[in-house]
C-alpha positions as CSV (number, residue, x, y, z in Angstrom):
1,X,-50.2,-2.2,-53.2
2,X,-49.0,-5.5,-54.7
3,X,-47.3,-8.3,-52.6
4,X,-43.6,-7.0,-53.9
5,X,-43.9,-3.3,-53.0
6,X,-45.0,-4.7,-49.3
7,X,-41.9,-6.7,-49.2
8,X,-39.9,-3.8,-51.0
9,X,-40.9,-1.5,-48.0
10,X,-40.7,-4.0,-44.9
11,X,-37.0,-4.5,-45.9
12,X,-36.3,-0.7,-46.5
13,X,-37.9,-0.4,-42.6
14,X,-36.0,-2.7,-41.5
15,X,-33.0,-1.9,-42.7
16,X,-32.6,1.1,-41.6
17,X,-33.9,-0.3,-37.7
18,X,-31.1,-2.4,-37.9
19,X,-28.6,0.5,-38.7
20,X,-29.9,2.8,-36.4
21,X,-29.4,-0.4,-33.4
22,X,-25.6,-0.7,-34.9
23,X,-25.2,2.9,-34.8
24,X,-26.5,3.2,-31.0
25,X,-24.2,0.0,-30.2
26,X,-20.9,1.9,-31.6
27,X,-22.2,5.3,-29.9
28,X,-22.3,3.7,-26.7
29,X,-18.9,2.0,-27.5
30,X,-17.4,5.9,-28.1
31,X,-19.2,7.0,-24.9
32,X,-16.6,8.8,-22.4
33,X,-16.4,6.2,-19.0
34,X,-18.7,7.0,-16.4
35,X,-16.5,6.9,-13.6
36,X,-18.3,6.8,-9.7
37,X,-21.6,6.2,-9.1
38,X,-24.4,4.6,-6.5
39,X,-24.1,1.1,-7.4
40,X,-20.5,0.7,-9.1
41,X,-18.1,-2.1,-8.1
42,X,-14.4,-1.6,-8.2
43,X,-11.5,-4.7,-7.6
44,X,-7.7,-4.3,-8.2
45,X,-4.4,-4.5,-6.8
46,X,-1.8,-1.9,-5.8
47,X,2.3,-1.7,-5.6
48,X,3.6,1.0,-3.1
49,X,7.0,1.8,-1.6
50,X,8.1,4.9,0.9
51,X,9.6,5.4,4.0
52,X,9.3,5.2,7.5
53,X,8.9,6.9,11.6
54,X,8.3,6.3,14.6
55,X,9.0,5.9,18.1
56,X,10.6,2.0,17.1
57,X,12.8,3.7,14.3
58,X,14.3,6.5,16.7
59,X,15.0,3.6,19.3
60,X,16.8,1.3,16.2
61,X,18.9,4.4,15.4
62,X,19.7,5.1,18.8
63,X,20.5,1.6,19.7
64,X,23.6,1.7,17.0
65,X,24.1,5.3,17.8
66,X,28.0,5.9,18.2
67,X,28.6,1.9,16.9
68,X,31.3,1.5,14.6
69,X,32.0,-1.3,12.2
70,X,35.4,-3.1,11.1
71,X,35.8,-3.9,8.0
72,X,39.2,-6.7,8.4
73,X,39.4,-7.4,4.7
74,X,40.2,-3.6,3.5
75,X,41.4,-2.2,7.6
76,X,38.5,0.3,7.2
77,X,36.2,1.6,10.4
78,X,32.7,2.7,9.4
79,X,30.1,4.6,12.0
80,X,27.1,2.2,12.0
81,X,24.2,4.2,10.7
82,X,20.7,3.0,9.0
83,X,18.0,3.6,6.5
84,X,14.2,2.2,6.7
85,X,12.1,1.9,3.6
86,X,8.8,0.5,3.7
87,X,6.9,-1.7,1.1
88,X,3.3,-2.7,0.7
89,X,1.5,-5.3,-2.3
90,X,-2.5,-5.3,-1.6
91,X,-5.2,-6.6,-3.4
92,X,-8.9,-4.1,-2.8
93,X,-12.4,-4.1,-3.3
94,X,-14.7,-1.9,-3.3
95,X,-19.1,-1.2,-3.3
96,X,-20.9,2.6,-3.8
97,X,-23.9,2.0,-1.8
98,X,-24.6,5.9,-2.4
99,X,-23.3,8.8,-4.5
100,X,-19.5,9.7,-3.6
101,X,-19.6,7.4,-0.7
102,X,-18.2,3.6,-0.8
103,X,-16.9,1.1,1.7
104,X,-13.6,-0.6,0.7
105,X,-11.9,-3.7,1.9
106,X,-8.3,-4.4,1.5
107,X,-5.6,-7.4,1.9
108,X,-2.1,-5.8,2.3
109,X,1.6,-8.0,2.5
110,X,3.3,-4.8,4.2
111,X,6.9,-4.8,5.1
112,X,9.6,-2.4,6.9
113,X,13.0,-2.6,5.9
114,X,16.4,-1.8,7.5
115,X,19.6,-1.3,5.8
116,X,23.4,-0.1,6.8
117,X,24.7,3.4,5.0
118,X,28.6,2.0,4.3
119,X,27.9,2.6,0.9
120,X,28.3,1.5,-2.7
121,X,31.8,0.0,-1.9
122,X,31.1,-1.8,0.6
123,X,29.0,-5.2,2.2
124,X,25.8,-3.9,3.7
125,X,24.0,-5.4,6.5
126,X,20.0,-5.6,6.0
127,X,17.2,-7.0,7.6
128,X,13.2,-6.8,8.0
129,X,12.1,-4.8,10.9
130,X,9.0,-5.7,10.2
131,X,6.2,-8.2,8.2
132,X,2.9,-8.1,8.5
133,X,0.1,-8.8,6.7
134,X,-2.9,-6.8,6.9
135,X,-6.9,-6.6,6.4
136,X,-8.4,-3.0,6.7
137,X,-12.1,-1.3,6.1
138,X,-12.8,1.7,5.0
139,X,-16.0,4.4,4.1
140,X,-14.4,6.1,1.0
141,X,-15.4,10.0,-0.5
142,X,-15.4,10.0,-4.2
143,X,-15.2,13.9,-5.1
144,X,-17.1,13.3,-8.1
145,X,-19.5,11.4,-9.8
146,X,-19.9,9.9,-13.2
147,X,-16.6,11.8,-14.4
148,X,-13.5,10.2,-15.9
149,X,-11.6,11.6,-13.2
150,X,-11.8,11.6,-9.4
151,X,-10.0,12.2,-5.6
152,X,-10.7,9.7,-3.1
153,X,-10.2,9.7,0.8
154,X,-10.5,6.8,2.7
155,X,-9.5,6.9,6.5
156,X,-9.6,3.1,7.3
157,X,-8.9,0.7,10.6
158,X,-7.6,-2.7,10.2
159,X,-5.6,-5.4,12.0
160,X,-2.4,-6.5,11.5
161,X,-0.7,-10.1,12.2
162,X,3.1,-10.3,11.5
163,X,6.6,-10.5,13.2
164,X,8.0,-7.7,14.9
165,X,12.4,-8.4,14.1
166,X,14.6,-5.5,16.5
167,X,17.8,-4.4,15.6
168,X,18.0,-7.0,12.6
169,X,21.2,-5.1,11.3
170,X,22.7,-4.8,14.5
171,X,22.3,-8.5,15.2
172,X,24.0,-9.2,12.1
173,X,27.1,-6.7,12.5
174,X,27.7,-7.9,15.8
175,X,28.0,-11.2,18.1
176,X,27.7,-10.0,21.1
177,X,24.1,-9.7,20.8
178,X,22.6,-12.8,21.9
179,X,18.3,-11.4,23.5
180,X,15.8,-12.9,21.4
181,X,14.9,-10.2,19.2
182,X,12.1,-11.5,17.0
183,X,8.8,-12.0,18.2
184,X,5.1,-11.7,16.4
185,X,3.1,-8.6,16.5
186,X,-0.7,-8.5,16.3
187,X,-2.5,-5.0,16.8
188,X,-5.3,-3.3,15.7
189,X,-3.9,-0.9,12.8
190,X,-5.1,2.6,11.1
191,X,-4.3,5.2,8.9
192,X,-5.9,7.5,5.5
193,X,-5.8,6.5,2.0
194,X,-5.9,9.6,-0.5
195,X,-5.6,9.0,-3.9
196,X,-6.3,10.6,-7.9
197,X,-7.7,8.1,-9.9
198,X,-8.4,8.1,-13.9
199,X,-11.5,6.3,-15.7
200,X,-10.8,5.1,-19.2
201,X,-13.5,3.3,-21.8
202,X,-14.3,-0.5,-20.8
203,X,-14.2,0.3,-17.0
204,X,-10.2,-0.2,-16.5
205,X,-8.8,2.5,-13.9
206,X,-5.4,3.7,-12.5
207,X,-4.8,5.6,-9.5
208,X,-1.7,7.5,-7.8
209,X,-2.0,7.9,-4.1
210,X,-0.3,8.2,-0.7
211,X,-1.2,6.2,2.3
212,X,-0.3,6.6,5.9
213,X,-0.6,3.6,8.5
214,X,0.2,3.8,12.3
215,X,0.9,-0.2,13.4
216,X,1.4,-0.6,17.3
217,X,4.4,-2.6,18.8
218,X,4.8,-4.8,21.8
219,X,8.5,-5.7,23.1
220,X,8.7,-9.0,24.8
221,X,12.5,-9.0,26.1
222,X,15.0,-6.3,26.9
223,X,17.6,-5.8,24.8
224,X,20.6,-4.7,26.1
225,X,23.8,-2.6,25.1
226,X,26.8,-2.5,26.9
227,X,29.6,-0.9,23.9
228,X,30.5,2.1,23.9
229,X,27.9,2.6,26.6
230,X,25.5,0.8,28.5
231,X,21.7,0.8,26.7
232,X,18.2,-0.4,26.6
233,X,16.6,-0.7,23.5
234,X,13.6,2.0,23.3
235,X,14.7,3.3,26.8
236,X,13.3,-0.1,28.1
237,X,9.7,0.7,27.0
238,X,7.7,-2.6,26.2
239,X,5.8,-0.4,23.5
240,X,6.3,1.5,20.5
241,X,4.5,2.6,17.2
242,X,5.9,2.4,13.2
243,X,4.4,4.9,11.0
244,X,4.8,4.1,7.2
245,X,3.9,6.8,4.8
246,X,4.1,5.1,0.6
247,X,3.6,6.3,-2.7
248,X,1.4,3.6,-4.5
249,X,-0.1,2.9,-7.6
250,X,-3.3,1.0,-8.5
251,X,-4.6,-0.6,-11.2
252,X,-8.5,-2.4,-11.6
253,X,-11.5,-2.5,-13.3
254,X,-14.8,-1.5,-12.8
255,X,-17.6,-3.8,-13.1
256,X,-20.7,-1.1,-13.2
257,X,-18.8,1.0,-15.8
């Protein structure tokens, strides 16, 4: 065999190497994501909104409970009534030391709301009840492994450091409210996390999922009421609880994908 045919067939051979390595690259590139697994590494943020219980809300509605409102400009009387909605932006992260099991860490800005039910037509009074932010822990169970799709429950504990605001729509209706009402509120939270999540090609993920937290409140003052009838706030209880229950969404990446 001459000197050309040797070159003639070491380029044939490695031609087609090289095509067979490109083809495996843009195989891999059509592979389906492989989801959870034992050693996969997940980061991303979440947006959730829902509404909110309690022993606290009970004792913010009863506080305005038979309260009317005046409105001078348009000679209208409204019954005082209110609405709590609760809010949460949180940034995660997240290591499978094992097969469906991972521990998750989270940093949460969490907020209840309060707001008056005049409606459309007229001024509303609105407040925070509550801001806190939050850092909770969590072992998480992945239903499935290495699938594009998955269900993950995570019952986590936390803490919580924020300011605890009573009757913030009631302070602002009327004057003759004059007991410190705001105060800070630090306590050990907890609650479940479940959530559906979808894989997708280049390790991007989104999730839908609902999250329940419990968060513990102290009262520093009593707060009084002496129109239409003489009241405590919460029945003069120094404690109370807030249970928020939101519908988030998440969105991250997967670095092990």
């Amino acid at each position: 065999m001459n000197l050309r045919r040797i070159i003639t067939v070491v380029v044939f051979l490695s031609s087609g190497a090289l095509y067979s390595a490109d083809r495996s690259v843009f195989e891999d590139l059509d592979k389906p994501p492989e989801g959870a697994y034992a050693g996969q590494i997940f980061a991303g943020a979440s947006l959730g909104m829902g509404l909110v219980s309690g022993s606290i809300i009970k004792a913010e509605k009863d506080f305005v409970s038979g309260t009317t409102y005046s409105f001078e400009d348009s000679e209208v009387t409204k019954k005082v009534e209110l609405q709590h909605y609760s809010f949460a932006f949180s940034m995660f992260g997240e290591y499978m030391p094992l097969d469906h099991f991972g521990v998750k860490g989270k940093l949460a800005r969490a907020m209840v709301a309060q707001k008056s039910t005049f409606g459309a037509d007229y001024p509303n009074e609105q407040g925070f009840l509550l801001k806190t932010w939050n850092i909770t822990f969590a072992p998480v169970y992945h239903v499935t492994v290495r699938r594009e799709w998955d269900v993950t429950i995570a019952p986590f504990l936390g803490y919580s450091i924020g300011t605890f605001n009573a009757i913030p729509v009631a302070k602002g209706l009327f004057d003759s409210i004059d007991s410190k009402t705001s105060q800070s509120n630090n306590s050990f939270i907890f609650g479940i996390e479940v959530s559906g999540v979808l894989y997708f090609s280049g390790g991007f993920f989104l999730s839908l999922g609902a999250e329940w937290t419990r968060y513990n409140i102290s009262i520093d003052n009593d707060i009084n009421r002496t129109s239409p009838s003489a009241l405590t706030y919460n029945n003069g209880s120094k404690s109370g609880n807030i249970d928020t229950f939101i519908i988030q969404v998440s969105a991250g990446y997967a670095f092990r994908n």
